[in-house]
C-alpha positions in Angstrom: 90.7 73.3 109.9 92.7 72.1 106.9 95.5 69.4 107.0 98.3 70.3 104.8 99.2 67.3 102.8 102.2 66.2 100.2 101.7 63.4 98.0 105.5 62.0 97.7 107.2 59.0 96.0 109.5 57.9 93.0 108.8 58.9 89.6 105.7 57.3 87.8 103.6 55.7 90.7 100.6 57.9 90.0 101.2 61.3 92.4 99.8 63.1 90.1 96.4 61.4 89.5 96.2 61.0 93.2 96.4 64.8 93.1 93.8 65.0 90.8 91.2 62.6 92.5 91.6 64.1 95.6 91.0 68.1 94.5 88.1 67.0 92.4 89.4 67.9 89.0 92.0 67.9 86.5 94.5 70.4 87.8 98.1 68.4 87.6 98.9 67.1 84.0 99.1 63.4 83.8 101.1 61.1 81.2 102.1 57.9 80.6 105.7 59.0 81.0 107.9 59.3 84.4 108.9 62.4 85.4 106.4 64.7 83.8 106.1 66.9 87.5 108.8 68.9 88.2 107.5 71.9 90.3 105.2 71.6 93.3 102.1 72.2 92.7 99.4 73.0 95.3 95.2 72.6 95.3 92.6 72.4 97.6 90.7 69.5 98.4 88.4 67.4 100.5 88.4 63.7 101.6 85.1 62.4 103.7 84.8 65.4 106.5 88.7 66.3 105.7 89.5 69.9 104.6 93.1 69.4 102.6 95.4 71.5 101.4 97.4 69.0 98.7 100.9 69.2 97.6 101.9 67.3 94.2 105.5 66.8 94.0 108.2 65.3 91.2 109.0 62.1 91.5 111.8 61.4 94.1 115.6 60.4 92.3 118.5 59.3 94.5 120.6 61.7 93.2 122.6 64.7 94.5 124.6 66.4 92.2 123.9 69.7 89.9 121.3 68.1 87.5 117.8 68.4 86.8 116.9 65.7 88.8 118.8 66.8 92.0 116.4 70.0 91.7 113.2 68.5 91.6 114.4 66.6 94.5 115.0 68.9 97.0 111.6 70.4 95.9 110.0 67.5 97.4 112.1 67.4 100.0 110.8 71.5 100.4 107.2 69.9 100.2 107.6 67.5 103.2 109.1 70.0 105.6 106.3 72.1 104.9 103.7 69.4 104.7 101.3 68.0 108.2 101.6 64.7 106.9 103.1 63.1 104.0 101.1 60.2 101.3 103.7 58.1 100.4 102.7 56.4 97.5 104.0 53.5 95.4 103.5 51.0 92.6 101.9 48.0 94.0 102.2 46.6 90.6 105.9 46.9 90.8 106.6 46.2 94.5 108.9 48.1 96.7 111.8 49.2 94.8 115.8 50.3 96.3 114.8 53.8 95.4 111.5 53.4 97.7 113.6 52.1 100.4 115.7 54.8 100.7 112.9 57.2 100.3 111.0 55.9 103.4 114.2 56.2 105.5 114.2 60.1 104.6 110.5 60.1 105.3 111.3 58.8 108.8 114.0 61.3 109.4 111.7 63.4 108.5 109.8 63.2 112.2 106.3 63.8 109.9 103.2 61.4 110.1 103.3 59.2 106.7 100.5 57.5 105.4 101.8 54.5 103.1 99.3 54.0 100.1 99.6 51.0 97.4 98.7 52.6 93.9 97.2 50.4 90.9 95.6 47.6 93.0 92.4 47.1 90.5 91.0 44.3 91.5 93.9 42.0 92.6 96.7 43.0 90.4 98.6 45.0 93.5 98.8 41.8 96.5 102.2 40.6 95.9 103.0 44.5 96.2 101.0 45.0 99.4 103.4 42.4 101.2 106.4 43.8 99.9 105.2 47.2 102.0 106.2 45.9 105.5 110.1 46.5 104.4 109.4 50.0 104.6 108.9 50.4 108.2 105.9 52.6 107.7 103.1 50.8 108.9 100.1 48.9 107.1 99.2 50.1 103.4 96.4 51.4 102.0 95.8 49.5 99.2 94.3 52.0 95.8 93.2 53.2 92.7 93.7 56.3 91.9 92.5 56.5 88.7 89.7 54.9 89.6 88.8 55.9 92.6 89.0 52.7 95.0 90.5 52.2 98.4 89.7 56.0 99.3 87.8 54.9 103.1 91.2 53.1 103.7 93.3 56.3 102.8 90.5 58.2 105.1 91.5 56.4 107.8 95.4 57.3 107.8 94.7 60.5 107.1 92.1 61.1 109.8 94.5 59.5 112.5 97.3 61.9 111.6 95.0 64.7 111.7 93.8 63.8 115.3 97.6 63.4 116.3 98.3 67.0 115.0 95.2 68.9 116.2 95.5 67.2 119.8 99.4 68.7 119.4 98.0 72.0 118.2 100.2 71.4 114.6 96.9 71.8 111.9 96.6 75.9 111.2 92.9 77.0 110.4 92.6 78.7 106.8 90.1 80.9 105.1 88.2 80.5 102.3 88.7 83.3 99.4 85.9 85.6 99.4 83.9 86.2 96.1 83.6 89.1 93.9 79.5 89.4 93.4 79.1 93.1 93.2 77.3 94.1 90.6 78.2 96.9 88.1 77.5 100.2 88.8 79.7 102.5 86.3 78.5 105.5 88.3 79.4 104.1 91.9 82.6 104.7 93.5 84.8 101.5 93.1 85.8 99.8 96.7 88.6 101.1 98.4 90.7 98.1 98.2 89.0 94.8 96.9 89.9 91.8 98.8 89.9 89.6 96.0 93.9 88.5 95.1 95.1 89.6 91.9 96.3 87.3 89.7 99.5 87.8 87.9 100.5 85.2 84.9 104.0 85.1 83.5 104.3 83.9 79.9 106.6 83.7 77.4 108.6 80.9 75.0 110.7 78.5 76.4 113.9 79.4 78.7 112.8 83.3 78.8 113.5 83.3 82.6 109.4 83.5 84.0 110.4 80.7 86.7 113.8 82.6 87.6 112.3 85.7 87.7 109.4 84.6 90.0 112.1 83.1 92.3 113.6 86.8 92.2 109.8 88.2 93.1 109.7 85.7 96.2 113.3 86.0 97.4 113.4 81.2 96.9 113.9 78.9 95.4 110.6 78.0 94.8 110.6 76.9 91.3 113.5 74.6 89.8 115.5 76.1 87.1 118.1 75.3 84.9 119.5 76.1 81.8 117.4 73.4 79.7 114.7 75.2 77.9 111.0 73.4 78.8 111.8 72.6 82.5 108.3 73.9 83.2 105.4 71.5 82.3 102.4 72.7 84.5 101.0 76.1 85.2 101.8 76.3 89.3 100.2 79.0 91.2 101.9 80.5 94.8 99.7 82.6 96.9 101.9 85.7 98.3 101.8 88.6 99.7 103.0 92.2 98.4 102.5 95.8 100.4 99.9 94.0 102.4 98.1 93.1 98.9 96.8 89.6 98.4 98.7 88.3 95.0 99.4 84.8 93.1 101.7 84.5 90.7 101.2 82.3 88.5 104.5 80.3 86.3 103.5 78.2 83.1 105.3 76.4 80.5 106.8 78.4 77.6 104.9 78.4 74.4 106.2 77.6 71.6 105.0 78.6 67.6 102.2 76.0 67.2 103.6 74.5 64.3 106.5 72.9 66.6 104.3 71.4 69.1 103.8 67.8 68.0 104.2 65.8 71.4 101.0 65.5 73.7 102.7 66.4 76.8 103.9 69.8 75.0 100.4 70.3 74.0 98.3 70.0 77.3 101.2 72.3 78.7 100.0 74.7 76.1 96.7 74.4 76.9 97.6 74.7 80.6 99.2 78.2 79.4 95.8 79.2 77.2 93.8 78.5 80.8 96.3 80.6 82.6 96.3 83.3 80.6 92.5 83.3 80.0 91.6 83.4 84.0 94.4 86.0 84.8 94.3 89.5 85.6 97.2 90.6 84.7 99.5 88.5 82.6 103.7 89.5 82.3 105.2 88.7 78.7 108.4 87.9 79.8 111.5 88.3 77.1 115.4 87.5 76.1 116.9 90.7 75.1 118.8 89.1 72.6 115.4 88.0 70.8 112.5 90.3 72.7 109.1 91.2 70.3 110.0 88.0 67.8 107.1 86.7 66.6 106.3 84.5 68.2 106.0 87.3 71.8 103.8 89.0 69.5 101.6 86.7 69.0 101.7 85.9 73.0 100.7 89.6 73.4 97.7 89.6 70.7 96.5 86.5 72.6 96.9 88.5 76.2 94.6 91.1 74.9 92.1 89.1 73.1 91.3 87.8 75.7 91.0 91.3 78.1 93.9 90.5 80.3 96.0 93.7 81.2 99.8 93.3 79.7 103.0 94.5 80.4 106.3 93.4 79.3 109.2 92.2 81.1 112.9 92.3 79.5 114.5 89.3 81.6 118.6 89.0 82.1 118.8 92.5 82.7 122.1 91.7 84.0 123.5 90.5 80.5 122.9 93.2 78.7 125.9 94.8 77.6 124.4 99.1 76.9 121.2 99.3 78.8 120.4 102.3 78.1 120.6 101.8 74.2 118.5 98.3 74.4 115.9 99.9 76.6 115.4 102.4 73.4 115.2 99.4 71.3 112.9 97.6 72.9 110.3 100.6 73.6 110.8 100.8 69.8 110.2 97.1 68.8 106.9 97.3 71.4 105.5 100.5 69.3 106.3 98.9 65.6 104.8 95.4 66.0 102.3 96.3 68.8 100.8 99.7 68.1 97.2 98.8 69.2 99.0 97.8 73.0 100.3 101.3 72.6 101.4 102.7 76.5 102.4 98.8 78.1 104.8 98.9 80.2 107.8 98.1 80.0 110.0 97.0 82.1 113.7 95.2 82.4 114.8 93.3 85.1 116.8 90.4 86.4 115.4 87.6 88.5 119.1 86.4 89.4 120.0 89.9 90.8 116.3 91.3 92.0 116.6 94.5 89.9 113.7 96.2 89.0 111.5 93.5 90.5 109.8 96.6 92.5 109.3 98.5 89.5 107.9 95.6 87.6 104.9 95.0 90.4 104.2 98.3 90.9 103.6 98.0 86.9 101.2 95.3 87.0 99.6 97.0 90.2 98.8 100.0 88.1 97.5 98.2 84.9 95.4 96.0 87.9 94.1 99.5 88.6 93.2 100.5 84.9 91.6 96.8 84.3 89.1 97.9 86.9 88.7 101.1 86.2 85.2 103.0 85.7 84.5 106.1 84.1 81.3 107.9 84.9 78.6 108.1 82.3 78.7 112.4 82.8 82.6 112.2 82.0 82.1 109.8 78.6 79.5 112.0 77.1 81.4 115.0 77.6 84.5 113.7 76.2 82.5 111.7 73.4 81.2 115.6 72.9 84.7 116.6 72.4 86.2 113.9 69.9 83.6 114.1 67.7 83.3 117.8 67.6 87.3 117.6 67.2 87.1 115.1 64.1 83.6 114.6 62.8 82.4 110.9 62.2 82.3 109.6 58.2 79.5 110.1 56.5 79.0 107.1 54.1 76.5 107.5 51.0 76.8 111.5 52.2 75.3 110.5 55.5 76.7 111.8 58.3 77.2 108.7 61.3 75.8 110.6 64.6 77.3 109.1 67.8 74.4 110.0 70.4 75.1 108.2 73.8 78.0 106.8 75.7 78.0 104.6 78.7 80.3 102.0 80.4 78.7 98.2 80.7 81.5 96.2 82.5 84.7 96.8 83.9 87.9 94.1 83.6 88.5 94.8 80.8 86.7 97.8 80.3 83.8 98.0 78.1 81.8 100.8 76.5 78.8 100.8 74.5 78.1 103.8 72.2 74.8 104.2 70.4 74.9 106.0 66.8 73.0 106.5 63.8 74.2 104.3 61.1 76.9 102.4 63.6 77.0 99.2 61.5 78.7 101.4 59.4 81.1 103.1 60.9 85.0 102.3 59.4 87.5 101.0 61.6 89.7 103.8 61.5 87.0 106.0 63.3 87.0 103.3 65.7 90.5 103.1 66.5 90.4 106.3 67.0 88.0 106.7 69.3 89.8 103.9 71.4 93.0 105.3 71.3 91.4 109.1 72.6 89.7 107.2 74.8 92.8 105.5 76.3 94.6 108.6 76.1 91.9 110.7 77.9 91.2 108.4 81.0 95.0 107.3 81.3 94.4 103.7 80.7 97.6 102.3 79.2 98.7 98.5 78.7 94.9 97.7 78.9 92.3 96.1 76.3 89.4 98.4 75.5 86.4 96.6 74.3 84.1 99.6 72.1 80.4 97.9 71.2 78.4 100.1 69.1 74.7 99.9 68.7 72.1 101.6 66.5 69.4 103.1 68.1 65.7 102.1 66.2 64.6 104.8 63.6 60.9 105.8 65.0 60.1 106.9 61.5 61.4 103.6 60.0 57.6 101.5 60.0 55.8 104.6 58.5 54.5 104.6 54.9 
């Protein structure tokens, strides 16, 4: 059983660190600064016996009109109506604040449980604040830390009374666990039918490509703010979905910028929030302007992607802007094959997350490249193909020595990795390597995936004789 809760309040009381406690970890970034969540983001954790599924929100602004703020408001308000019970935290250093006041009056509306909690009360620096609480019409507070950790039994205690309330109603929905991949590799063994394990999809890109309107487009709401200001996403937010009865989360991150411009420490843990997301994904989406797609700084994204053996393909965002589609779709497939030719075969694919078109196309994209990330290639089927390049273009033969590939066989899958053992393979040129990858992509139809080739030498028999 796990109680669904959202940790609400004005900007800069310490949601996010309350977060953080709570899932056990340093998911949500923290700073100094007000303001620095903007999206919800979600975590499991656990409090005493308490299963909890936790909600971090932005900090809540009184406002109502078209700007930034407005946005990240009614994603909290989004959080609450989804939420079992709301944490409604404030600065007991500060006391209860006009903007608190009217919070807790939407809170009530609300027809929720609350639990009022008074952050920063180290030692005895938060009384005055505690007293203040009683204007808010929500009950006793539980005085805490959270960056320290105290007052957590007190905050126990609320939360374990609203749960009672909800399960005696019926309101708290049981939820699984995700089940783990432990299988172990088999190149020869027929891969599972359909693995139950959710796919991972990360969309990347620099700042104010589209990724959070375009996953809006994928999920058909609002569930990321947008806007025309460039950087509006700090965190990397996952959202668990479902596509064609497949188990996926989509993963939005901040846009990365060309390291040389990133000089302020929120930009760079958002950056490093990106790295993570992009080093734990399956399959991550390069999403582009089309009035500035492959720059170099996308390129540099994509060498990144496939360093570190996630499958790529390339979204052209703003579909709807472009003037001759047909012409900039030749352009682009163009661009991709000059300054990528080692990512030769991604996929590429335009589309607009403001109208939905091509959203299909692009999922059935990363599906497939899913597919050739995990693919496995039987030991029979290498060797005879390994037969047939080398018989079709002999290895070098450095110092008049012919290199002699001997034996091929597949070690790991995602990405997929093959070990060949030759005579002489320290030596072996790039080129010859290359182009064994690239038949070898071409052969097994694995476009838009890294292809990791380790060669080995096999020990001369002869080579401890006199």
């Amino acid at each position: 059983m796990t109680l669904t809760v959202a940790i609400v309040g004005r900007p800069n009381v310490g949601k996010s660190t309350l977060f953080n406690r709570l899932a056990g970890k340093k998911i949500a970034i923290v700073d100094d600064r007000p303001g620095v969540t903007r999206d919800r983001k979600e975590a499991r954790g656990r409090l005493g016996d308490l299963d909890l599924l936790l909600i971090d929100t932005a900090g809540f602004e009184d406002v109502n009109d078209a700007s930034l703020e407005a946005r990240m408001r009614r994603q909290t308000e989004i959080a609450i109506e989804e939420a079992d019970v709301s944490i409604f935290l404030y600065d007991a250093r500060a006391g209860v604040t006009a903007v608190d006041e009217r919070f807790a009056q939407l809170l009530r509306k609300s027809g929720k449980p609350v639990v009022l909690a008074a952050n920063k009360c180290e030692g005895k620096q938060g009384d005055e604040g505690l007293l203040d609480a009683w204007r808010l019409g929500l009950g006793d507070p539980a005085p805490i830390s959270a960056e320290q950790g105290e007052g957590m039994a007190d905050l126990y205690e609320g939360l374990a009374a609203a749960y009672e309330k909800l399960k005696g109603a019926g309101g708290v929905v049981s939820q699984e666990s995700e089940p783990e991949d432990e299988e172990p590799f088999d190149p020869d063994a027929e891969p599972p039918a359909e693995p139950d394990k959710p796919i991972r999809i990360a969309f990347v890109g620099r700042p104010n490509a589209g990724k959070s309107t375009l996953i809006n487009g994928i999920l058909d709401d609002e569930r990321f703010v947008t806007g025309p200001e460039a950087g509006i996403t700090r965190d990397s937010v996952t959202v668990a979905w479902k596509w064609r009865d497949r188990e996926i989360r989509l993963v939005d991150t901040a846009g990365l910028r060309k390291r040389a411009k990133v000089q302020e420490k929120l930009e760079r843990m958002s950056t490093m929030e990106t790295t993570h997301s992009i080093r734990f994904a399956d399959v991550v989406v390069l999403v582009m302007d089309p009035r500035d797609a492959f720059e170099k700084q996308d390129v540099q994204i994509a060498i990144l992607v496939l360093r570190e053996g996630r499958g790529l393909v390339f979204a052209i965002t703003k579909w709807d802007t472009v003037d001759a589609p047909s012409e900039a779709r030749k352009e682009m497939e163009h661009q991709a094959e000059a300054h990528l030719p080692h990512a030769k075969g991604t996929p590429l694919v335009p589309v607009s997350g403001v109208t939905r078109k091509n959203l299909d196309k692009l999922m059935d994209a990363c599906l497939k490249v899913h597919k050739d990330w995990s693919a496995r290639v039987k030991t029979r089927d290498l060797n005879d193909w390994l037969q047939y390049v080398t018989q079709k273009h002999p290895p070098p033969a450095p110092d008049g020595k012919r290199i002699k590939p001997r034996y091929m066989a597949q070690m790991k899958t995602r990405p997929p990795t093959f070990v060949l053992m030759a005579s002489r393979a320290n030596e072996m040129p790039e080129t010859y390597k290359r182009y064994l990858l690239n038949e070898l992509r071409e052969a097994f139809d694995l476009p838009g995936v890294p292809i990791r080739l380790v060669l080995r030498q096999g020990k001369n028999p002869f080579a401890d004789k006199g």
